[in-house]
C-alpha positions in Angstrom: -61.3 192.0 285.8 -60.8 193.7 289.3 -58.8 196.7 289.3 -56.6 197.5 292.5 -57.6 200.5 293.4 -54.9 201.3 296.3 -52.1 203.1 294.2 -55.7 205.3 292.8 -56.5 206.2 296.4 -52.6 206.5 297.4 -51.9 209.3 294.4 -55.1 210.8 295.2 -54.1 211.5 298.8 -50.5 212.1 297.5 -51.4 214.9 295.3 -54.1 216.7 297.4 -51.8 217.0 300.3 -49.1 218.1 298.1 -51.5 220.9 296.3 -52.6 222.1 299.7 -48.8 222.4 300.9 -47.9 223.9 297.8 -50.7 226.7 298.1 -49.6 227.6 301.2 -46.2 227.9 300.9 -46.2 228.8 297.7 -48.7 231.9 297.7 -46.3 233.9 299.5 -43.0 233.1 297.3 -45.0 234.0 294.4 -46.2 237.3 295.8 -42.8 238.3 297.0 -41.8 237.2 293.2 -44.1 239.3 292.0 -43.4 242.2 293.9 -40.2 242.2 295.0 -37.0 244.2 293.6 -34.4 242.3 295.5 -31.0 241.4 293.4 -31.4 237.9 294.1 -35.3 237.5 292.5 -34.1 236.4 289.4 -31.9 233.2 291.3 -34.7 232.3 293.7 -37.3 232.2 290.7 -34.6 230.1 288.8 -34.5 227.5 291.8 -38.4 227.0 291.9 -38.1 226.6 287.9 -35.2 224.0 288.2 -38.1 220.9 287.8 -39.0 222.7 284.6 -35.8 221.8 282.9 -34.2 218.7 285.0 -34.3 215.2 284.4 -36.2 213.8 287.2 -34.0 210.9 288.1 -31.6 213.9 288.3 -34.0 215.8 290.9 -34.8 212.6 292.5 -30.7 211.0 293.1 -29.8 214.1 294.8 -33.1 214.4 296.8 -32.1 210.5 297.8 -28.8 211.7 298.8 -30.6 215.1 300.9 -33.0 212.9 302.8 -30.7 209.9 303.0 -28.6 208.6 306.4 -25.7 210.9 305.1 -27.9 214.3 303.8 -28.1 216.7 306.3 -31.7 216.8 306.4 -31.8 213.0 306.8 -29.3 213.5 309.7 -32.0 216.2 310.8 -34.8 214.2 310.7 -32.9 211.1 312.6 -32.2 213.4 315.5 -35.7 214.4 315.8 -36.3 210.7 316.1 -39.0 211.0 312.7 -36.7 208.4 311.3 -35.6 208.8 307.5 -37.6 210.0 305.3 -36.5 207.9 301.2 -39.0 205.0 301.0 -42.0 206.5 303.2 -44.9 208.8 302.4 -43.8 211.5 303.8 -40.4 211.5 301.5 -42.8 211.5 298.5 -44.8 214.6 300.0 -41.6 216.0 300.1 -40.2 215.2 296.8 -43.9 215.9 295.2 -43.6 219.1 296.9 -40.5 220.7 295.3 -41.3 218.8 291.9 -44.0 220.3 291.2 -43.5 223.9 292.4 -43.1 225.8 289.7 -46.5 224.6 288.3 -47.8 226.2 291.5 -45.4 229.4 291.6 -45.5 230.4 288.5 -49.2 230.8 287.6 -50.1 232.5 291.1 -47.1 235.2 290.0 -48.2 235.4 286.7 -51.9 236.0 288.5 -50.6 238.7 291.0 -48.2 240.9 288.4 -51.6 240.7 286.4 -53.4 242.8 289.2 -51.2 245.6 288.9 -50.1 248.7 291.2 -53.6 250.8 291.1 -55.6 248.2 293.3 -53.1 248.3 295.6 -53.1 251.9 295.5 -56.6 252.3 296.1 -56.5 250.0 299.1 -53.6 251.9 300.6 -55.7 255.3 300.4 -58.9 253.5 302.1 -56.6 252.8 305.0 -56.2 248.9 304.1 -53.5 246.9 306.1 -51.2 245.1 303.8 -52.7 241.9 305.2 -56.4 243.1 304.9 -55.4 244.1 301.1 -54.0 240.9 300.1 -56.7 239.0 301.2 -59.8 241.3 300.0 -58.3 242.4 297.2 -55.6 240.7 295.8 -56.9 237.0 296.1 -60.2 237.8 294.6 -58.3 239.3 291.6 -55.9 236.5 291.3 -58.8 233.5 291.0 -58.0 232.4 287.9 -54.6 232.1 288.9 -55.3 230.3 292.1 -57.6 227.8 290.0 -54.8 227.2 287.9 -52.2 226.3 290.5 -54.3 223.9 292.4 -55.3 222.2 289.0 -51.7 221.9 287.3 -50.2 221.3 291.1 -52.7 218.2 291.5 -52.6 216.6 287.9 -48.6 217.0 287.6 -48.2 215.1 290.7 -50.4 212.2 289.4 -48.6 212.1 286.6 -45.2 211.8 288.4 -42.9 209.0 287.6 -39.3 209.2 288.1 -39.0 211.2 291.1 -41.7 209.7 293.0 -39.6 205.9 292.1 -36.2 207.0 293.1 -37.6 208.5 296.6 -40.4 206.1 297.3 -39.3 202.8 295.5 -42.6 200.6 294.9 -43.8 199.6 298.0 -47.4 198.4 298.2 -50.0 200.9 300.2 -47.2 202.8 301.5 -45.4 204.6 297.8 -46.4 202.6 294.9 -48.7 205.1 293.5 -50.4 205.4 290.3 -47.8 205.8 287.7 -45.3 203.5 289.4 -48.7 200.5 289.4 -48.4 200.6 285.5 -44.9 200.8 285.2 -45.2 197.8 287.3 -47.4 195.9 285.6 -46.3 196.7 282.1 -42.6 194.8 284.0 -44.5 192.0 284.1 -46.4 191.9 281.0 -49.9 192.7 282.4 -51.1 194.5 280.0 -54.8 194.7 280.6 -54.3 196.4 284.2 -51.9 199.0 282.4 -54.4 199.7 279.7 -57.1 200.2 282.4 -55.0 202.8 284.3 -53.0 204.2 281.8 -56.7 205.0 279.7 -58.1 206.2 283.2 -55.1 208.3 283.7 -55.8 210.0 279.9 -59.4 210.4 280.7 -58.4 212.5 284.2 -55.7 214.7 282.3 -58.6 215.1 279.8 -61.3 216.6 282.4 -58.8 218.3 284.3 -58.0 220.1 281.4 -61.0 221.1 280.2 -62.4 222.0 283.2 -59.3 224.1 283.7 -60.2 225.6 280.2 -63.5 226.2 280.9 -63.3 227.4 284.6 -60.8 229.8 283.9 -62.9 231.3 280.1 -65.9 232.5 283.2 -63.6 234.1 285.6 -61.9 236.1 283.1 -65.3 237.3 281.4 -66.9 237.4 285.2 -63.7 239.7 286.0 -64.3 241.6 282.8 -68.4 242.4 283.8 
């Protein structure tokens, strides 16, 4: 039995765009997280865990409302003439985006605390610029954190659901991605198609797991050398 493979290649896309957004824009929160003494640390690191603890039809109805005709960043968006964004890629990317930020965030800050004050120390008295230290020093040091984020960042949004329905709806080639394919066709009692992508969907979390597992077990004894 054929296997439509368009929802595969659509969460694929999906959730390498939204890892590569989330490492860039989430490298620097977590290193101001990680460093910073501000009052306010403890609320900003509260927001980005928010998808930790929320329903995600609860993260995904007010996101709707945000991005809709009446949300100010849907009114934002119409002005700019980019149209709105509920019901198109780009309103998953940027649903995917704050859903799965913590599972970004929060190993890269875990990864920078980890290095410590004396690297940066050392770096200061060699004449380093801040810049020049973070990326010499403090990226190398911070692998295995890095490794994580990307791998949880890309397997949570595969695995999205409720979020990724309420923004995107099931529209064919455009948002019906993986998850919302065998929701889909479990609706209409085609079984066979859901066992073939819910067992390939166990057999990715699988790999990504162990290769996590095992990635991360040679950079800490590589660091440790």
């Amino acid at each position: 039995m054929s296997v439509d493979w368009q929802p595969v290649f659509l969460t694929i896309k999906l959730a390498g765009l939204t890892t590569l957004l989330l490492l860039i824009l989430g490298t620097p929160l977590a290193w101001w997280l990680a460093r910073s003494k501000a009052w306010y640390k403890q609320a900003v690191a509260s927001v980005v865990a928010l998808p930790l603890v929320l329903p995600p039809t609860v993260i995904g109805f007010y996101l709707l409302l945000l991005l809709g005709p009446n949300g100010p960043v849907g009114q934002l968006t119409e002005s700019l003439g980019l149209g709105l964004l509920p019901f198109t890629f780009g309103g998953l990317l940027v649903a995917s985006v704050f859903y799965s930020m913590p599972f970004v965030v929060q190993p890269l800050q875990n990864a920078f605390e980890a290095v410590g004050q004396r690297p940066l120390e050392v770096a200061a008295t060699l004449r380093a610029s801040p810049l020049d230290t973070f990326f010499s020093v403090v990226v190398p040091l911070a692998r295995p954190g890095f490794l994580t984020a990307a791998v949880l960042g890309f397997a949570h949004t595969v695995g999205e659901f409720g979020v990724v329905l309420m923004i995107g709806g099931n529209i064919p080639g455009e948002t019906r991605v993986l998850s919302v394919a065998i929701y889909d066709h479990v609706e209409t009692l085609d079984y066979t198609q859901a066992h073939i992508l819910s067992a390939g969907l166990i057999g990715f979390a699988f790999l990504v797991l162990l290769t996590l597992y095992y990635a991360n077990g040679r950079l800490n004894r590589s660091n440790t050398l």
